[in-house]
N, C-alpha and C positions, 0 to 999 in steps of 0.2 A: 337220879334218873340213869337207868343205863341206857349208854350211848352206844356199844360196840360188840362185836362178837369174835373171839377166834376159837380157829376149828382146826386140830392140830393131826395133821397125818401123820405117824411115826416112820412109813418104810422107805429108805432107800436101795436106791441101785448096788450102792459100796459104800463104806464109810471111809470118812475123807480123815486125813491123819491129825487134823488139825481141830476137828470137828470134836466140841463136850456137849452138842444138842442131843434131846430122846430122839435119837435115830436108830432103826433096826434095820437088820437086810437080812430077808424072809425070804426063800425059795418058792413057797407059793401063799397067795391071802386069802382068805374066803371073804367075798367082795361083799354076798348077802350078811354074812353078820355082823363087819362094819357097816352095815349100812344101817341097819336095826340100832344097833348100838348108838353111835353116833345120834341116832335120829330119836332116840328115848333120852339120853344125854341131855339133849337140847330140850325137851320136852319138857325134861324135870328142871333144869334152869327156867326155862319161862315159867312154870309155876313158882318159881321162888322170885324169880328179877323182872317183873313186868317194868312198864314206863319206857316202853318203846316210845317212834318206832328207832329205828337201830340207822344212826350215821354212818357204819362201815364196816365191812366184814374182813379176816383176814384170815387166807389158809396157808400155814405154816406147816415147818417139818424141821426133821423129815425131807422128803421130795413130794409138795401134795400137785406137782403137775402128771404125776406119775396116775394119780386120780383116776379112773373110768369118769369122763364127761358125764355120763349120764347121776353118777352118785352126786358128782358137784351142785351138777341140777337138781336133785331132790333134796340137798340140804338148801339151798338159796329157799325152793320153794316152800319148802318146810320154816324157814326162817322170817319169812315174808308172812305166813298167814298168823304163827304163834307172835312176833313183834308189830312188823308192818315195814317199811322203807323210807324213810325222807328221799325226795324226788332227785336228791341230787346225789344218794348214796355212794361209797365207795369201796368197792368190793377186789379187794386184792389178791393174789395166787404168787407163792413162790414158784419158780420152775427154773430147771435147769437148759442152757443151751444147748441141749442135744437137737441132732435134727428125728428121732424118735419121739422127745417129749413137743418138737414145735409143728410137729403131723397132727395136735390137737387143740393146736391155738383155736382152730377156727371154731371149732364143738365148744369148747372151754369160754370163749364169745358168747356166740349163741345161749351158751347157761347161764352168763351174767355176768361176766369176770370184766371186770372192766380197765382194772389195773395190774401190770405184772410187776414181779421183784425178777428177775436173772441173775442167777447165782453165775455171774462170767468169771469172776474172781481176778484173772489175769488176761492180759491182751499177750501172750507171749508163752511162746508153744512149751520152754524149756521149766517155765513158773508153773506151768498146770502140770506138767506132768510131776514136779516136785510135790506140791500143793497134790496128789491123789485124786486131781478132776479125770474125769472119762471121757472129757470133751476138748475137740482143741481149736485154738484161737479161729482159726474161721467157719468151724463149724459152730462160734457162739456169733461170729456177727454175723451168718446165715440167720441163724435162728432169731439173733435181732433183728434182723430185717422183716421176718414173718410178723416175728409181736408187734414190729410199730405196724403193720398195716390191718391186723385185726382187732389190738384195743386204744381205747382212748389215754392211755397214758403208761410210760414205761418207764423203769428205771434200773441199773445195773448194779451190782457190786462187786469192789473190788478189793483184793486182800495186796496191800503194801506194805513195806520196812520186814521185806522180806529177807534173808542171808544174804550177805554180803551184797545187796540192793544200794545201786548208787545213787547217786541224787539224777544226775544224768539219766539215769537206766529209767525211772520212774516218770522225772519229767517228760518225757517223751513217748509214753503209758498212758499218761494223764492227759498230756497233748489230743491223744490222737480218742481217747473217750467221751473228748469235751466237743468233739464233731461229730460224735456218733449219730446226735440229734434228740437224747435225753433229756428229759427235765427235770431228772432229781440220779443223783448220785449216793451210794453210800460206801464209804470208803473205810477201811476198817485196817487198822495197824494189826498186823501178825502177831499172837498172844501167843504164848505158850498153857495150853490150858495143863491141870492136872488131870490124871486119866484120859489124856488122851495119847495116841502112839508117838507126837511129835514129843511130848513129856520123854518119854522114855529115849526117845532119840537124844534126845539132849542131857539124860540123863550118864549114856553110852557116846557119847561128844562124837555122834556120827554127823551135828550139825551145832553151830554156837548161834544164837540170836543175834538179831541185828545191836549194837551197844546204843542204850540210852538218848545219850547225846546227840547219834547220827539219825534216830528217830522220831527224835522230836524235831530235829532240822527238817526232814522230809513230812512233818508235819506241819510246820510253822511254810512250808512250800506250799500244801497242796490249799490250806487254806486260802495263801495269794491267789493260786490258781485259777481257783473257784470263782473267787470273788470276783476278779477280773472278768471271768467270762461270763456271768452275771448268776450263779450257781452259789452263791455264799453258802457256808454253813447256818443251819438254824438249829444243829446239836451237834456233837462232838465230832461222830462221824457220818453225819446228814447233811446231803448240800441238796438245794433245790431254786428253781426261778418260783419269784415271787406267785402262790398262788398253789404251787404243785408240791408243797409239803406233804409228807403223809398223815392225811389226816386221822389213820387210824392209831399212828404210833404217837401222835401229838395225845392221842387218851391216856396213853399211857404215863406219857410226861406229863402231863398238865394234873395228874393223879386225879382220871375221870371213872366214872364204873365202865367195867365191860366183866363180860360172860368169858371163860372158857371151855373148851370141851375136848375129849380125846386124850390120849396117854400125855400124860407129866403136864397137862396143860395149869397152867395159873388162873385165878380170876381173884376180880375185887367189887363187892356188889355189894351196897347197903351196909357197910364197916367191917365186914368179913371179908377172908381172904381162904380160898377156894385151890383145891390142887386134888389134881385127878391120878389115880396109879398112872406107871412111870410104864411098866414094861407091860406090851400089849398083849400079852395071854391074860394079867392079870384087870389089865382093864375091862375086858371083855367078860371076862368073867365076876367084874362087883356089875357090870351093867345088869348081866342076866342075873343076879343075884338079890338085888337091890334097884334094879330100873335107873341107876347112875350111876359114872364110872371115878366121885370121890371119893379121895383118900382121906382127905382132912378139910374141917371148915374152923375155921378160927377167928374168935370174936377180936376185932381189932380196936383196942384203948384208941384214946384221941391221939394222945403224945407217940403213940406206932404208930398211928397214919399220918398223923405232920410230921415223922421224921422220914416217913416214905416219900410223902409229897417233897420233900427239899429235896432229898437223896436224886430224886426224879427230875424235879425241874429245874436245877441247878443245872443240868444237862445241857439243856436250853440255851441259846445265845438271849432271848428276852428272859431268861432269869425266872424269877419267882416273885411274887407280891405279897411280904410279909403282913401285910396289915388284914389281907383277905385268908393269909392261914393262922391267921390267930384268931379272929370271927369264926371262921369253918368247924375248927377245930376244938374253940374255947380255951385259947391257950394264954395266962398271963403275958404281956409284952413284957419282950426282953428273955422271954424262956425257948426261942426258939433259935436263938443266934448265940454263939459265943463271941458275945461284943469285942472281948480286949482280941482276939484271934481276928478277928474281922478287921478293926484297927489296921495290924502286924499288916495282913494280907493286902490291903486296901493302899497303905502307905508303898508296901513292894510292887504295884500294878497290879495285882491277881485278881482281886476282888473288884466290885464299886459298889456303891451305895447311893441312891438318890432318892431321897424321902424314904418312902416303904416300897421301894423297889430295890431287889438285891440281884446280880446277874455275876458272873465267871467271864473277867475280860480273855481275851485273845490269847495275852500272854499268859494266863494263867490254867488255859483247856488242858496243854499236855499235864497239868500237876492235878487235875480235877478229884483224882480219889484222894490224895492225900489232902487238899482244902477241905473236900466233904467231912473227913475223918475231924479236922480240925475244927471248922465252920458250926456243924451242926452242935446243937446246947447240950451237954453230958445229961442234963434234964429226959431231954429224950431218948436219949441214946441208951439211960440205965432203966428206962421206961416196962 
């Protein structure tokens, strides 16, 4: 059944130095033929992924607060008559804390938005201007203060284990986000991506990364943090109070179907996996070409979908249920774990196991890609 939809805007205001999402920054858009696009897009998904109606929608970027309200509205509407809505739907929007982008909280309400994402990244005027935000510290908790009074549920993110970021510096970052009056937090370690300009920065030692060691300390911090205030992590870098997970990105982890649409967008629907052109002249033009704007659809064997599933919900602080991905999937027991690794892991805290439930303890989040590397069965991995 699919459960989910996202709907990927590609344009920003600037691109951020840190940023390896399909973002572009286009001096003008023609708004009608995103909309057409988009709205045929979606059109040709519902002939392919019925089995509404649709738990939650998510518009991603990009900057899709940057949206015309009104386009937001005609895809909701459009979304609603091709699937339908469960009454308690959830329907998300990134946006940025500018006070330009929060002059359309109220429109962006009114068309159905009912949760926001804030790209605030930093509470600290010296971090954003490094980090290449356009917005600064109080011009994001202005704008937070508009979100929390026009939708039902808000949450922030923040980029830490920044240069030479102290424990100090951050705890009192953290401190002051945790009263902001959010119910869900995502909190996200500084990455050096490839092709991005911070790569190249680092490449020209105009800046060194935060080291290892002091990262995962300020990790193993923000954890307590959370928890304390009653914001536990329920993935890596997801905290929320009981209740106010996102239920959109829990599809993802939980490795459920959802739709995507819009440049470089992903989807996973009925054993296929779905990926839209990347760069937006090119999208727009297989739409008008072809009435959709994908690139590739690819038949997904079982043993690629269970090692996606794991890959996915190991993420998870409730872990994964081995015994319901080897039914799902048809997979012999025992081909989906690398037992004697699991052992190693398990005996050193990282791991647990409890009957057919397998989860990534505490101490073992900050080591998570290398467990997964290890963890998952070569069965699937040479799949």
């Amino acid at each position: 059944m699919m459960r989910a939809l996202y709907i990927h805007w590609p344009f920003c205001a600037s691109k951020c130095p840190y940023c390896d999402f399909n973002s572009h920054v286009r001096d003008t858009i023609a708004m009608e033929d995103w909309q057409g696009a988009l709205l045929s897009d979606m059109q040709f998904e519902a002939n392919r992924a019925s089995g509404g109606p649709l738990r939650s929608i998510f518009f991603g970027g990009g900057t899709p607060s940057l949206m015309p309200p009104s386009l937001v509205d005609d895809l909701l509407a459009q979304s609603e008559r091709l699937w339908g809505f469960t009454k308690d739907i959830e329907i998300t929007l990134e946006a940025n804390p500018s006070s330009v982008e929060a002059a359309n909280f109220a429109s962006l309400a009114d068309a159905g938005i009912n949760r926001v994402s804030l790209g605030v990244q930093s509470l600290d005027d010296g971090a954003l201007q490094f980090l290449g935000r356009l917005h600064g510290a109080q011009e994001a908790l202005s704008a937070l203060d508009v979100a929390q009074k026009h939708f039902e549920r808000v949450s922030i993110d923040l980029i830490y284990a920044r240069p030479d970021q102290t424990a100090k510096e951050w705890q009192g970052e953290l401190d002051q986000a945790l009263t902001l009056g959010t119910d869900h937090l995502s909190l996200y370690q500084l990455t050096i991506e490839p092709q991005t300009r911070f790569a190249t920065d680092v490449r020209r030692n105009i800046f060194l990364p935060l080291d290892d060691d002091h990262a995962a300390d300020l990790f193993a911090m923000t954890r307590e943090m959370t928890a304390a205030a009653g914001l536990p992590a329920y993935e890596i870098s997801n905290h929320a109070k009981a209740g106010q997970e996102s239920r959109h990105n829990l599809t993802y982890w939980r490795y459920q179907d959802y739709v995507g649409i819009g440049p470089g967008a992903h989807g996973r629907r009925g054993g296929f996996a779905t990926l839209r052109h990347k760069k937006p002249e090119n999208y727009l033009s297989a739409v008008a070409k072809n009435g959709h704007g994908m690139s590739a659809e690819t038949t997904l064997a079982p043993r690629e979908q269970a090692s996606e599933a794991l890959l996915m919900g190991l993420r998870l602080a409730e872990g994964v249920n081995l015994k319901e991905l080897e039914d799902r999937f048809d997979i012999e027991t025992g081909h989906l774990i690398n037992q004697r690794k699991l052992t190693l892991h398990s005996d050193l805290g990282l791991a647990q196991q409890r009957g057919e439930h397998l989860c990534i303890t505490d101490r073992g989040m900050p080591l998570l890609d290398a467990l997964l590397t290890d963890l998952v069965h070569d069965d699937l991995v040479s799949a």
